[in-house]
N, C-alpha and C positions, 0 to 999 in steps of 0.2 A: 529545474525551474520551468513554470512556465513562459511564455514568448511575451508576458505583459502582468505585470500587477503582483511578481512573488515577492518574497524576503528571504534573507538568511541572515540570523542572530548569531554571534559565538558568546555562548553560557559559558558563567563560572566554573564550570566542571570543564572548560576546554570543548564541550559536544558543539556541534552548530545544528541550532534550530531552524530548518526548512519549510519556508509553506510557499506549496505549487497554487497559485492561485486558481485557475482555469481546472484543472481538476478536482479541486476541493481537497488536497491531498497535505496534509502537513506530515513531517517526520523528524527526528532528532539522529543524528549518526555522531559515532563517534572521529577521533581524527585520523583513524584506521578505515575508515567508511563501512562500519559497522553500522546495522540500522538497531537503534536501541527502542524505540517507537515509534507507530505510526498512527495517522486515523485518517480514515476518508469520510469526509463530509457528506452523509446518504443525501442532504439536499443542495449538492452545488459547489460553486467556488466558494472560495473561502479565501478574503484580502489580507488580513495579517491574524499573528498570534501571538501572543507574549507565553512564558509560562514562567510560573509562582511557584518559591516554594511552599511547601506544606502547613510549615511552621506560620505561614503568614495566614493561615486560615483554623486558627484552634479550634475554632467552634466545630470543623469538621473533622469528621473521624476519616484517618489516615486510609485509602480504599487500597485493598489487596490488586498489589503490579504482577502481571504475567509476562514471561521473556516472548517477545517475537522470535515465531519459528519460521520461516523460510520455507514455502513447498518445497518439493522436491522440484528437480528440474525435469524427470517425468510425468507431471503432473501438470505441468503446464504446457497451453496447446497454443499455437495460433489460426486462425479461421482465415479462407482464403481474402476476404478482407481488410487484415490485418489485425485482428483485434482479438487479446487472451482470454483463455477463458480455464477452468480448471479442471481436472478430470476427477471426479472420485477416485477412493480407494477400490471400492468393488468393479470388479471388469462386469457386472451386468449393469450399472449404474451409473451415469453420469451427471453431472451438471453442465448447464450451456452449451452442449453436444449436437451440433444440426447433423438431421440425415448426411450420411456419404451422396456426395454431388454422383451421379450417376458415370458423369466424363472421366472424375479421379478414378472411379473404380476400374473404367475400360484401358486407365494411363496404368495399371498397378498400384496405385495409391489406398 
């Protein structure tokens, strides 16, 4: 949750539906805390969300679900900041990767 303005729904399937306000971050898990979907809101928070089923929408065609896969837990970094960021598969290649701060490298870091 966030510190002001989320929700948490419990759907008919028993999941409970999550939306982090302040993040823009909604997700559904199961009662295992399994994360069955998420989405992050590219523009912002996001104050509540309902979700429908399919059936309640005929006119639209049913769109193809993909399972949420979980990085690996090498794959995720933290920045002396505090804040994650991901590393690619290729060791020549990253994403969100700053320079080595010059001090970590004289620490062994």
């Amino acid at each position: 949750f966030s510190d002001r303005c989320s929700s948490a729904d419990r759907l008919p399937n028993g999941n409970t539906l999550i939306t982090e306000t302040i993040r823009g971050r909604v997700i559904e898990v199961t009662p295992d805390r399994e994360i069955v979907w998420e989405f992050l809101n590219p523009g912002g928070p996001v104050f509540r969300v309902h979700r429908y089923p399919y059936k309640w929408f005929s006119q639209v065609e049913k769109p193809k679900e993909m399972p949420v896969v979980p990085p690996r837990n090498s794959r995720i970094r933290i920045k002396c900041d505090g804040t994650p960021y991901l590393v690619d598969d290729d060791p020549f290649f990253s994403v969100g990767v700053d320079p080595l701060d010059k001090r970590l490298e004289h620490l062994g870091y």
